[in-house]
DRENPAPA-450719 format. One record per residue (C-alpha): residue number from 1; residue in one letter; x, y, z. Coordinates in pm, 1 decimal, decimal comma, always signed. Example, Ala and Ser with C-alpha at 12.3 -4.5 7.8 and 13.67 -1.06 7.14 Angstrom:
2
<timar 1 "A" <+1230,0 -450,0 +780,0>>
<timar 2 "S" <+1367,0 -106,0 +714,0>>
# end
This chain:
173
<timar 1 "X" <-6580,6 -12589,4 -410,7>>
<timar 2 "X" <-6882,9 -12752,4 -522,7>>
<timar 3 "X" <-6976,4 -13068,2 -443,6>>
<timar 4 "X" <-7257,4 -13272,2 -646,0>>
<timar 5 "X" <-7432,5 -13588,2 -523,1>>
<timar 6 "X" <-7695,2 -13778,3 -728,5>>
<timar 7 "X" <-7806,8 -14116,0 -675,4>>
<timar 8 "X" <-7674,0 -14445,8 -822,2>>
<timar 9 "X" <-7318,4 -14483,1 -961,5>>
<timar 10 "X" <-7290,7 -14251,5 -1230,7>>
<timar 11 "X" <-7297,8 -13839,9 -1162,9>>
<timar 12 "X" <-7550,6 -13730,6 -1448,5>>
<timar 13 "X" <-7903,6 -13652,1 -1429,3>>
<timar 14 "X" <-7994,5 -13444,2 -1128,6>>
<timar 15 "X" <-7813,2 -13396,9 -802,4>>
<timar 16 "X" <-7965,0 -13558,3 -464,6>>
<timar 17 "X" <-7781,0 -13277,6 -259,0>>
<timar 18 "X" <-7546,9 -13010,1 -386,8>>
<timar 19 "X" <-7251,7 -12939,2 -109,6>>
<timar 20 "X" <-7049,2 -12604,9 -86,4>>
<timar 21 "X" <-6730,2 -12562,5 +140,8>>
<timar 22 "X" <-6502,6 -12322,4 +135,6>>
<timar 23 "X" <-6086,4 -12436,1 +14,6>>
<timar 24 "X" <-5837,6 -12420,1 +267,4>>
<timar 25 "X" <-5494,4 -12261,6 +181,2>>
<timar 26 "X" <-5344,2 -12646,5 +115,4>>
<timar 27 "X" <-5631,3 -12670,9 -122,4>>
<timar 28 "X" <-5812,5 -12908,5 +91,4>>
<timar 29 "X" <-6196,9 -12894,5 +163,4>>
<timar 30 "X" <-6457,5 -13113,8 +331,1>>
<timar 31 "X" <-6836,6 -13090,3 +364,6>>
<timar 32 "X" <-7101,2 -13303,9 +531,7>>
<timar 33 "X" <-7412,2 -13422,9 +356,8>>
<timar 34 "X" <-7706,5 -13274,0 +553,8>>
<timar 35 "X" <-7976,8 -13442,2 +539,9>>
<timar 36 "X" <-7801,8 -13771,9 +553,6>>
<timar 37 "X" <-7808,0 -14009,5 +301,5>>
<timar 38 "X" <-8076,0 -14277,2 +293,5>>
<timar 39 "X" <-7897,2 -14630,7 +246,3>>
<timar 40 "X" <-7768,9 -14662,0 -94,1>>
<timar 41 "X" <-7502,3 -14593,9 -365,8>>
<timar 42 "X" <-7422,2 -14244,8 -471,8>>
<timar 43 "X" <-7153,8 -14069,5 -677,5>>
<timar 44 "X" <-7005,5 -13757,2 -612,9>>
<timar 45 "X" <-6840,3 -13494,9 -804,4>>
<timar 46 "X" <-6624,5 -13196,3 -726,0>>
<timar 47 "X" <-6655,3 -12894,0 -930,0>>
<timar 48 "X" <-6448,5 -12503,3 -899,6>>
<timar 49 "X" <-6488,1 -12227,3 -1108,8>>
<timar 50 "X" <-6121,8 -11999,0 -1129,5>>
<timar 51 "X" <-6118,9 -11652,6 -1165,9>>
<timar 52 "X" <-6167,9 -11693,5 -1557,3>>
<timar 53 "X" <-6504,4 -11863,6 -1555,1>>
<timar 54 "X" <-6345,2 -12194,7 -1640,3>>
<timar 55 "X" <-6530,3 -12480,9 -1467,1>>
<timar 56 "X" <-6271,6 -12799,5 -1333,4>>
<timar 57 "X" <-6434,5 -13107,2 -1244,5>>
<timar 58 "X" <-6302,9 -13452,1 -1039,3>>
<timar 59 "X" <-6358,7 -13751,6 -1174,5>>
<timar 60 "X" <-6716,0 -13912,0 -1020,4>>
<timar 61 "X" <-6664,1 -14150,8 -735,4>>
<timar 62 "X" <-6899,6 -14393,6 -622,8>>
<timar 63 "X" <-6979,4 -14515,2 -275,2>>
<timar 64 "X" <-7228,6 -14671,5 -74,7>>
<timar 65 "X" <-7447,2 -14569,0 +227,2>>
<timar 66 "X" <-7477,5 -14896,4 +445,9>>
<timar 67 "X" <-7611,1 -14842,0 +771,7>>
<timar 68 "X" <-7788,7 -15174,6 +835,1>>
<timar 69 "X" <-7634,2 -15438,4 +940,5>>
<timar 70 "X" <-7786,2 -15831,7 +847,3>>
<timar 71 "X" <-8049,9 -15963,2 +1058,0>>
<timar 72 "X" <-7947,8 -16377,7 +1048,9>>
<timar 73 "X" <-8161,9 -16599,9 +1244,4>>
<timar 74 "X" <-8071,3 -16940,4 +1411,8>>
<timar 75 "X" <-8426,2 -17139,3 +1395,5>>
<timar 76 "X" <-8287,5 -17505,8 +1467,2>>
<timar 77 "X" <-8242,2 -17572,1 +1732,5>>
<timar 78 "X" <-8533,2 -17424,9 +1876,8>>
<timar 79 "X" <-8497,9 -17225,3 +2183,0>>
<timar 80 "X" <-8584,3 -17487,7 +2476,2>>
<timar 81 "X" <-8529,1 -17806,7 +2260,0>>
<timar 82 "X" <-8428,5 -18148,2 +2397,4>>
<timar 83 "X" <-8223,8 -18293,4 +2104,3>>
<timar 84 "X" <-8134,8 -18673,7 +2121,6>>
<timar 85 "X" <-7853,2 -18672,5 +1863,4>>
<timar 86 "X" <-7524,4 -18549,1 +1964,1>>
<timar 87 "X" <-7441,9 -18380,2 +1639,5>>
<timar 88 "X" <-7739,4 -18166,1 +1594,6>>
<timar 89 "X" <-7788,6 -17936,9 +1231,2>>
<timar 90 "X" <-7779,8 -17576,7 +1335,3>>
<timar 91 "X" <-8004,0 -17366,7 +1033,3>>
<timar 92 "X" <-8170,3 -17074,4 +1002,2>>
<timar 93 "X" <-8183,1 -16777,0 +736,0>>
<timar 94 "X" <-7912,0 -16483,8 +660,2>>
<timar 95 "X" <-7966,8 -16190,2 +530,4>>
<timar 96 "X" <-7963,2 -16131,9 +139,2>>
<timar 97 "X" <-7896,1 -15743,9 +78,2>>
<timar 98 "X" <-7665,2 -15628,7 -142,1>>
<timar 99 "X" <-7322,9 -15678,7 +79,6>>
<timar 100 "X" <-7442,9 -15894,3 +325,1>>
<timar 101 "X" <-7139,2 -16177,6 +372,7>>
<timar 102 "X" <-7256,5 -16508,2 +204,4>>
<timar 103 "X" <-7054,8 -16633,7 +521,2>>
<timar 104 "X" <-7253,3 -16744,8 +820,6>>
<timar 105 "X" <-7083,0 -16774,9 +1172,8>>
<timar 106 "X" <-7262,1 -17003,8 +1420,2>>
<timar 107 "X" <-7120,1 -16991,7 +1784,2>>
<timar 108 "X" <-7216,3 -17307,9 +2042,8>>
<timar 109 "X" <-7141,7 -17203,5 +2412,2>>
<timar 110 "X" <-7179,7 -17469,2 +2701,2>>
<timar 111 "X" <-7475,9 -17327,7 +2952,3>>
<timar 112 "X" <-7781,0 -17059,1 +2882,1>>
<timar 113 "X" <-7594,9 -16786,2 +2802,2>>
<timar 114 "X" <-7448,3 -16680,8 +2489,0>>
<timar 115 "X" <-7145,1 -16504,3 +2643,0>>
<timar 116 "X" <-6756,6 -16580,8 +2730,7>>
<timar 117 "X" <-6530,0 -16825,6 +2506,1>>
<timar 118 "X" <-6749,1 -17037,9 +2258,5>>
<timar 119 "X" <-6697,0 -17395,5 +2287,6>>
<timar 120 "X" <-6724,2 -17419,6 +1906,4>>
<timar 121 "X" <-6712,7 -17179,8 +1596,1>>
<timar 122 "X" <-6857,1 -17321,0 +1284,0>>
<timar 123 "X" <-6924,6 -17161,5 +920,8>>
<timar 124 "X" <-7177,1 -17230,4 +682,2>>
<timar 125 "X" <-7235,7 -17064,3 +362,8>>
<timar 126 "X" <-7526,9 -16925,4 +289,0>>
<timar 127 "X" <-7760,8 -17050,3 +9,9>>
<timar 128 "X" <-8009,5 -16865,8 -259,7>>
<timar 129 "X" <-8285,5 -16760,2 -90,9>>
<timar 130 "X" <-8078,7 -16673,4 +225,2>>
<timar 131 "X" <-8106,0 -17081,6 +400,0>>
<timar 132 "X" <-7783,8 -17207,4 +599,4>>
<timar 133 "X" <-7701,8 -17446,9 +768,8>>
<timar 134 "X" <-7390,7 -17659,1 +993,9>>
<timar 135 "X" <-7359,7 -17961,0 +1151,9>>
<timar 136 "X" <-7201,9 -17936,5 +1477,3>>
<timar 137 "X" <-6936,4 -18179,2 +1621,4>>
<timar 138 "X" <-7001,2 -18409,3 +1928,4>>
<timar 139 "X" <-7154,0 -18256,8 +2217,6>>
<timar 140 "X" <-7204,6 -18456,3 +2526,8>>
<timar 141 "X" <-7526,2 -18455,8 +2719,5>>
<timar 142 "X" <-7621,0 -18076,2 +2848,9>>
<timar 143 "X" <-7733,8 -17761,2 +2801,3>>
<timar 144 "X" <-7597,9 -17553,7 +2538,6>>
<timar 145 "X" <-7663,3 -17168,2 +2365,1>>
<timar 146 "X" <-7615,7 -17119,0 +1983,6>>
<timar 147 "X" <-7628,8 -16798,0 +1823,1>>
<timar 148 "X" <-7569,1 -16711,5 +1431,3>>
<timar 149 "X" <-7377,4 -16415,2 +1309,1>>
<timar 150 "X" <-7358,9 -16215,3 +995,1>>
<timar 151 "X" <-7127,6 -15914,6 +890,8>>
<timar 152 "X" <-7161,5 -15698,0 +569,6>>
<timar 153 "X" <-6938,3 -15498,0 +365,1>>
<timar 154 "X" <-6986,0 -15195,0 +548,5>>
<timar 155 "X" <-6835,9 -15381,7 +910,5>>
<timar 156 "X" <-7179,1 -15416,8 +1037,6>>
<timar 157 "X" <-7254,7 -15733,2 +1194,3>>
<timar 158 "X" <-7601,1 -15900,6 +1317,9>>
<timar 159 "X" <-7674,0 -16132,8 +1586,6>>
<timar 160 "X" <-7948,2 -16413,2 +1593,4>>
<timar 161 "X" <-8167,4 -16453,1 +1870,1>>
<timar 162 "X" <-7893,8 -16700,2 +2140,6>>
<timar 163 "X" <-8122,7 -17008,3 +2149,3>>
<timar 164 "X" <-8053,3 -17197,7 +2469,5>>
<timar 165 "X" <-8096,0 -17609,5 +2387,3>>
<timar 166 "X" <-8004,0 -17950,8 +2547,1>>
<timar 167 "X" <-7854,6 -18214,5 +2424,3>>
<timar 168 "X" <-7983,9 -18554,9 +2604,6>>
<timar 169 "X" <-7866,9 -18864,8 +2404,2>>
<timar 170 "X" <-8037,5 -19181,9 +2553,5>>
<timar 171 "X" <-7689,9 -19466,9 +2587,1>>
<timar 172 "X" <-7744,6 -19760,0 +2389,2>>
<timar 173 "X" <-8015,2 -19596,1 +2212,6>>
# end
């Protein structure tokens, strides 16, 4: 079995790699691409010559090489800020690349870490040029750690910087 792979989504104009395996006795066969792919989309196509010289061919099937995941970033608040509203806007930038969630996930946990249950989980929907932002609920006075999160098509998912903040709303104010 011969296995074609050119670059882009349809199989014509010259192969990227050109894959051989062997067919087991089910008629099953598998090969690896070697070098591997560069991020992209690609279409393959299967091809066996029988004993007669006549050539078979699979349909083309197209895929996608995603190996990085989005890189959001949470810029407001700014890490070490002393806010004096209680519902601050949480912003920053998502990435844009072709299967990068327009969905933005932006975790608020109570101290300076960015770890055990969040205290809340908001989602904001990101805009053209990549912009997002959320307005969180009602925090009391204290210290707080946001961090933004982004997934893609491929299951990747990317993490913001955890900003640590505080929240320090004067009474009567």
């Amino acid at each position: 079995i011969t296995v074609l792979l050119y670059s882009g989504t349809s199989a014509t104009g010259t192969p990227v790699q050109t894959l051989t395996a062997p067919r087991s006795i089910i008629g099953a066969f598998s090969s690896v691409a070697n070098p591997a792919l560069a991020n992209g989309s690609y279409t393959a196509r299967a091809e066996q010559v029988d004993t007669a010289g006549n050539l078979g061919q699979s349909a083309p099937t197209t895929f996608t090489v995603d190996t990085v995941a989005p890189v959001p970033t949470l810029t407001q608040p700014g890490a070490g800020a002393t806010l004096t509203t209680a519902t601050p806007a949480l912003s920053g930038v998502a990435g844009t690349a072709s299967g990068d969630s327009t969905t933005v996930t932006v975790r608020i946990f109570a101290g300076t870490a960015a770890t055990g249950a969040a205290l809340h989980t908001l989602t904001a929907t990101r805009q053209p040029g990549g912009v997002y932002s959320v307005t969180a609920p009602s925090l009391p006075n204290g210290t707080y750690t946001a961090r933004a999160s982004q997934s893609d098509a491929a299951g990747g998912t990317g993490n913001s910087t955890a900003n640590t903040f505080t929240v320090a709303v004067v009474a009567g104010g």
